[in-house]
C-alpha positions in Angstrom: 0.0 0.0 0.0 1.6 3.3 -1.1 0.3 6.6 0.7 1.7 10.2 0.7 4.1 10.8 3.3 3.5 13.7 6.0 4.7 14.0 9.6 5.3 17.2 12.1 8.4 15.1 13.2 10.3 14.8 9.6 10.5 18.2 7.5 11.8 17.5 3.7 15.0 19.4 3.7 15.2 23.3 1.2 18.2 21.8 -1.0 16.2 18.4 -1.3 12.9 17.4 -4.1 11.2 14.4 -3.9 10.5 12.3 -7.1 7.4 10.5 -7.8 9.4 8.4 -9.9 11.0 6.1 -7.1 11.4 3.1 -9.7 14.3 4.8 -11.5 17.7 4.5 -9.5 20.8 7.1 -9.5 23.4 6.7 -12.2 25.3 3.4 -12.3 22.6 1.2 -10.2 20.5 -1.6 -11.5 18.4 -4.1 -9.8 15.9 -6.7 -10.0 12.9 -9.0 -8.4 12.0 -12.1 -9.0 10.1 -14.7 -7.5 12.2 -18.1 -6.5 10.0 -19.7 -4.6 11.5 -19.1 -1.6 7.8 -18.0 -0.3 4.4 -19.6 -1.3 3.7 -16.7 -4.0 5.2 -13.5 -4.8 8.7 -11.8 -5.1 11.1 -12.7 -3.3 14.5 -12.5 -4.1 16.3 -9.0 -4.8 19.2 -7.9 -6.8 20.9 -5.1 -6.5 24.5 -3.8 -8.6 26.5 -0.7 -9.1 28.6 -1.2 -11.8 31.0 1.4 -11.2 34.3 -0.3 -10.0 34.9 3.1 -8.1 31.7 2.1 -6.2 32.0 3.2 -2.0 29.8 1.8 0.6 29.3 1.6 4.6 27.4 -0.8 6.1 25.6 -1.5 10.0 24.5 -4.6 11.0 21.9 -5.9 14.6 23.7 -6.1 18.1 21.9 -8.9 18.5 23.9 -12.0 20.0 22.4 -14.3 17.6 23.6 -13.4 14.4 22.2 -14.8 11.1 24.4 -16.5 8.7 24.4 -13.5 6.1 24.8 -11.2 8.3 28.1 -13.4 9.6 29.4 -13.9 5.9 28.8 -10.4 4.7 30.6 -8.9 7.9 33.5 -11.4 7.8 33.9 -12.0 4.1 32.8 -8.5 2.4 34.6 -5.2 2.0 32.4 -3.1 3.7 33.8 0.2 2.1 33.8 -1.2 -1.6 30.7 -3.2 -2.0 29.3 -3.2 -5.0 26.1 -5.7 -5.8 23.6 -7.3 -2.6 21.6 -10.5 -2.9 18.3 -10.5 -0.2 15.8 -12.6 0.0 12.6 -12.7 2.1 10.4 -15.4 3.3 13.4 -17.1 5.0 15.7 -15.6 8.0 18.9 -18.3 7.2 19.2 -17.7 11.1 20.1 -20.6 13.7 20.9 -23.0 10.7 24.1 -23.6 11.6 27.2 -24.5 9.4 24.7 -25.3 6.5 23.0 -22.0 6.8 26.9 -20.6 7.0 27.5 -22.4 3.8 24.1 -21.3 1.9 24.7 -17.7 2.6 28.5 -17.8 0.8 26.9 -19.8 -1.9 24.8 -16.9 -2.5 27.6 -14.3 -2.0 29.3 -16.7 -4.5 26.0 -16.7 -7.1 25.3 -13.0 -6.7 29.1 -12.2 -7.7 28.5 -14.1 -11.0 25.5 -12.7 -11.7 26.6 -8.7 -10.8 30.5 -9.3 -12.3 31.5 -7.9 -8.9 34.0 -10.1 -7.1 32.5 -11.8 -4.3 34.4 -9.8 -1.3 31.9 -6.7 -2.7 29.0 -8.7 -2.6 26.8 -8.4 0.6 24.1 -11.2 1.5 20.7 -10.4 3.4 17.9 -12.3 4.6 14.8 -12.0 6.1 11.5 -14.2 6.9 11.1 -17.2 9.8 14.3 -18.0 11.7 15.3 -22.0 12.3 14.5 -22.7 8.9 17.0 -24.2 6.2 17.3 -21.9 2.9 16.9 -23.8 -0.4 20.0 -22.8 -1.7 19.1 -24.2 -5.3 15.8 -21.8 -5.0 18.2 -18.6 -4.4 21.0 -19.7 -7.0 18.6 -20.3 -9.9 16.7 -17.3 -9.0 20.1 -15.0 -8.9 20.4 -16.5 -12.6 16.8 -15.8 -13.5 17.5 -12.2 -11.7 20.3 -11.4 -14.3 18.6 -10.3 -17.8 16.0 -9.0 -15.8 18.3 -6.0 -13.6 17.8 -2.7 -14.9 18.1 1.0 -14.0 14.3 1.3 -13.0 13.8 -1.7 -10.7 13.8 -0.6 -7.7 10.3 -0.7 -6.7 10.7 -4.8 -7.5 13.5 -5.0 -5.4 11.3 -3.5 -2.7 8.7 -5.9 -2.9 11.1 -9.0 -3.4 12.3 -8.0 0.2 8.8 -7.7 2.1 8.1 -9.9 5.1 4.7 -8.8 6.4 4.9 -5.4 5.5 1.5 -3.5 4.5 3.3 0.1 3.8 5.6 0.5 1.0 8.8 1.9 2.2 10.6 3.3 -0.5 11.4 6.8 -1.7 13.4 8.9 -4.2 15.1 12.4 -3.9 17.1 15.0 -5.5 18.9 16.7 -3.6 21.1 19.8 -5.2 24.8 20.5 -3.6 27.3 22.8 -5.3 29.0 21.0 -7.2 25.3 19.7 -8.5 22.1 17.3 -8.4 22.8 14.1 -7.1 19.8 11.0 -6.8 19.4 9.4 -3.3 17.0 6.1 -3.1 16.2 3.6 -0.8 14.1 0.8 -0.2 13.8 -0.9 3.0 11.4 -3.5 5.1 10.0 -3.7 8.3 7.0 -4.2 10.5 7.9 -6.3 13.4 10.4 -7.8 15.5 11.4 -3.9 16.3 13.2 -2.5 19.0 15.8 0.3 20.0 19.2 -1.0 19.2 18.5 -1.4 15.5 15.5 -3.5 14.1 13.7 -6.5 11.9 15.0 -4.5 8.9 16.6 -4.4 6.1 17.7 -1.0 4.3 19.4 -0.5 1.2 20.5 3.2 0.0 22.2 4.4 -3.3 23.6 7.5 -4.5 25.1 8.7 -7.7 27.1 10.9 -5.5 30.9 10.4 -5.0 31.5 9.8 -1.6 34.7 8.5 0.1 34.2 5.4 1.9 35.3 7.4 5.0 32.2 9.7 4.6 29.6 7.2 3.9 30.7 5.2 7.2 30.2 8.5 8.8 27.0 10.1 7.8 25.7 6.1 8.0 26.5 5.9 11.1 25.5 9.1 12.9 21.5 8.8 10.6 21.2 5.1 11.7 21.3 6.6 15.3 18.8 9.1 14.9 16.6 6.6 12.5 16.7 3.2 13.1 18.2 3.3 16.7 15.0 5.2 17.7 12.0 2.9 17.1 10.2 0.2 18.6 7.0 -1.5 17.5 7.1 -4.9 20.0 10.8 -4.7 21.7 12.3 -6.9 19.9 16.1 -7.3 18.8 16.4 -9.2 15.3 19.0 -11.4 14.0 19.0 -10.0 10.0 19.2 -6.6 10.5 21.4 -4.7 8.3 21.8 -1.5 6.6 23.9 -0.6 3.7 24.8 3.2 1.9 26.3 2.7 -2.0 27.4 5.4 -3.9 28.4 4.7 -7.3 29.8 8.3 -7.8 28.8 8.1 -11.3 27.2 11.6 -11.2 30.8 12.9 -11.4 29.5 15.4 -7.7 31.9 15.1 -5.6 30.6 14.6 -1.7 34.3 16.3 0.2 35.2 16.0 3.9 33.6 18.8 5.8 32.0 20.4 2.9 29.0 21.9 2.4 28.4 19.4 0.2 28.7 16.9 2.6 26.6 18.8 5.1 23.1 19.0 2.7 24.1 15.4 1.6 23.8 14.2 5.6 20.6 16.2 6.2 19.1 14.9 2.7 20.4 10.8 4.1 19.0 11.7 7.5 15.5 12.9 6.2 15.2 9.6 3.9 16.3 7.2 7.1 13.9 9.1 10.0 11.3 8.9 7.2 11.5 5.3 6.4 12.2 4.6 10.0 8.9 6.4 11.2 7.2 4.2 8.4 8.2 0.7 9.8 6.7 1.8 13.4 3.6 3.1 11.4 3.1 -0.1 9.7 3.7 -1.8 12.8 1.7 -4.9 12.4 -1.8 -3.6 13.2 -0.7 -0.4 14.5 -3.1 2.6 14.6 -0.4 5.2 15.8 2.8 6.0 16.4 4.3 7.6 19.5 7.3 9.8 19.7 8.6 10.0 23.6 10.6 12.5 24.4 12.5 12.7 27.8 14.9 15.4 29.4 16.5 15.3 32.9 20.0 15.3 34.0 21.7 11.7 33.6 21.7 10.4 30.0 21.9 6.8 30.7 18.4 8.0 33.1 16.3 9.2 30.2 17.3 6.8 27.8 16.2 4.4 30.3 12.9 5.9 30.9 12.3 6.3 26.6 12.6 2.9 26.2 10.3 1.3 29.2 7.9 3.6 27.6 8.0 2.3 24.5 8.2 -1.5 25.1 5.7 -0.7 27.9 2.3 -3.1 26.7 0.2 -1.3 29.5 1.7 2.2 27.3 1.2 0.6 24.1 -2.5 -0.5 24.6 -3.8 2.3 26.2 -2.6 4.2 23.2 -4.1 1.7 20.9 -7.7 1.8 22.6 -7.4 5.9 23.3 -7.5 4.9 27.3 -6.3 8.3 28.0 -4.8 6.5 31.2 -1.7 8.4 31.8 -1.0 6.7 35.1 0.6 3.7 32.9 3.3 6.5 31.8 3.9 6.6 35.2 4.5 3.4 36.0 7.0 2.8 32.9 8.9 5.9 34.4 9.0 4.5 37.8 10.2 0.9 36.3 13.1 2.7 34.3 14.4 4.5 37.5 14.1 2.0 40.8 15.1 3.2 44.1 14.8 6.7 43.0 11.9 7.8 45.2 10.6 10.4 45.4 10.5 10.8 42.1 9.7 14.4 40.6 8.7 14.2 37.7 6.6 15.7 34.6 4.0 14.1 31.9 2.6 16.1 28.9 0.8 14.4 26.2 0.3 16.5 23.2 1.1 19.4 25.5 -1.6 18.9 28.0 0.6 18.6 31.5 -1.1 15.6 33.1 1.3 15.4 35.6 3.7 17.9 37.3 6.4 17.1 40.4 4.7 13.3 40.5 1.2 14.8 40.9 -2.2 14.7 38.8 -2.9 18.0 37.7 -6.5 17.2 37.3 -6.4 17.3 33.3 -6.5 14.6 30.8 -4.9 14.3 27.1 -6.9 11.6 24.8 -4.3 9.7 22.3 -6.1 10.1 19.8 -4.8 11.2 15.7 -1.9 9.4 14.4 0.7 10.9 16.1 0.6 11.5 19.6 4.0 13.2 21.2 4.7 12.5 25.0 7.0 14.8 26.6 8.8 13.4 30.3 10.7 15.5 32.4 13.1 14.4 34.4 15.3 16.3 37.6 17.9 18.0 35.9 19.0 19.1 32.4 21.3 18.4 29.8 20.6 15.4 29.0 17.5 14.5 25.9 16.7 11.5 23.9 13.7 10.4 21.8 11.9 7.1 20.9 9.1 6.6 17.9 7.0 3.6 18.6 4.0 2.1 17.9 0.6 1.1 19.3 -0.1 -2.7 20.4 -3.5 -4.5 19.5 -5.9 -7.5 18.1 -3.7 -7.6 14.8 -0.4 -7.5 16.4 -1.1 -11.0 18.5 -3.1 -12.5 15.0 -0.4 -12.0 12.9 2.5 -13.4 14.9 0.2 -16.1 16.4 0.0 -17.4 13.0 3.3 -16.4 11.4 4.5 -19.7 10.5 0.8 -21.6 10.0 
């Protein structure tokens, strides 16, 4: 389902145009969706190749402790500044298979070189779907093989779908975005519904520019937009194995992205717009959702309000209050008090939507619905200097039907 983007929390950058056209790719990309079986019905397998040999890239992967295979091979066996083509699959996770699953993803890596002309150390591997489940590596191979007549410059939005678990939003964008030295393209397409949490998520995320970037640069501005994006949602609290995120730039537009430029400033905030964006989507299509939340906290000890965001968040008495617009602010409360044991008593603020509810630890007598479908909580803590922010979603009847049933 595609729908036109708005939120008060992500403003489209001056220097930055969005493209209806999100099926055409920046200069030097090509890609490709097929369907391999892999799933009952539908894509699922994605191809993606930058031809340009002077191709740079940057890469982020889950925390998790249980990594899955690809994410293993492509962190061990890739060159995470140079790669140049990425194989991902859906309907299977290739995580907790073992030494076969270890051998299926290389296989792939090995497959996906052949098909891109890439050598295999720039070829990263992603999956996503049910974990515990051997992938039919003669499914993915002959599909990589099918993939290859069929890559071209405007199939993006087929690599998109190929990589859809149980998504109901597209997630996929285009933008122009004009530095000095010139107009550059920026796409991405990315997946992700459940299986969320703070500290990356069930997500995959793939960007490419026609920009030229030094490796050094796209490892940076990855880095610092993955931590205000992707490090700041939560739909169930929940850290997958899969997750990865990977930046291209195939420099082919001959703009040069310098070191501390101005150029390298508008590129970040046009890369941070597209990831927040995308990021706000997956908690938005979280799996039944009806809203998303952003919490915002301030007090004095960082490690205190980044405690308190994320009990809110992962909080179910929170999460369904919100969903059923119980405008019970006493479960904020009690998420707050979780987050900061032995701290009593506690002075502390609630305002929902701006309404105070609660000032020093005390009603104030008024009450905030959460209601629309965005709803901002504001928590302040003793002290200042210290701020942090979580988006996260709602909690109800189609969140427990879905993952009740995922693999029946």
């Amino acid at each position: 389902m595609s729908a036109a983007f708005a939120s008060r929390w992500v403003e489209l950058p001056g220097h930055v145009r969005e493209d209806a056209d999100a099926a055409t790719l920046p200069q030097g990309f090509r890609a490709a969706g097929i369907a391999a079986g892999i799933k009952p019905e539908g894509l699922d397998l994605g191809v993606l190749v930058a031809d340009p040999h002077e191709t740079t890239s940057a890469a982020r992967f889950t925390r998790s402790g249980v990594l899955a295979a690809p994410v293993q091979v492509t962190k061990e066996r890739t060159d995470l500044g140079a790669i140049r083509a990425v194989a991902a699959n859906s309907g299977n996770a290739n995580a907790a298979t073992g030494r076969p699953g270890l051998d299926e993803a290389a296989r792939m890596q090995g497959a996906a070189a052949m098909v891109s002309g890439a050598p295999a150390e720039q070829v990263a591997v992603c999956s996503t779907g049910v974990i515990g489940v051997q992938l039919d590596g003669e499914k993915v191979v002959k599909g990589l093989l099918a993939a290859r007549p069929e890559l071209r410059p405007d199939g993006a939005l087929d690599f998109a779908e190929a990589i859809r678990t149980t998504d109901a939003l597209d997630k996929h964008l285009a933008l122009d975005v004009e530095l000095p030295g010139g107009t550059v393209r920026l796409t991405a397409q990315a997946k992700g519904a459940g299986m969320i949490q703070p500290n990356f998520a069930t997500m995959l995320c793939f960007v490419q520019t026609d920009a030229a970037l030094p490796a050094e640069t796209c490892d940076l501005l990855l880095g610092v937009c993955v931590k205000r994006s992707f490090d700041r949602i939560s739909v169930d609290g929940q850290l997958s194995t899969n997750d990865t995120a990977i930046l291209m730039a195939s420099g082919a537009s001959g703009v040069a992205v310098e070191p501390e430029s101005e150029a390298e400033l508008r590129f970040g905030e046009a890369l941070d717009y597209a990831l927040r964006r995308l990021a706000i989507l997956m908690v938005r299509d979280g799996e039944g959702a009806r809203r998303v939340t952003r919490v915002v906290v301030r007090g004095g000890v960082a490690e205190g309000v980044e405690r308190v965001a994320r009990e809110v968040a992962n909080s179910p008495l929170v999460k369904t209050a919100i969903y059923g617009n119980d405008p019970n602010w006493g479960r904020i409360a009690q998420a707050v008090g979780a987050a900061m044991l032995d701290m009593h008593p506690l002075h502390y603020d609630i305002r929902i939507d701006g309404t105070l509810v609660c000032s020093g630890g005390y009603a104030t007598g008024k009450t905030a619905a959460f209601s629309g479908d965005e709803i901002e909580v504001e928590i302040t803590l003793p002290g200042d200097g210290a701020e942090t922010e979580v988006f996260f979603s709602d909690l109800g009847h189609e969140y427990i039907k879905i993952n009740a049933e995922y693999t029946t």
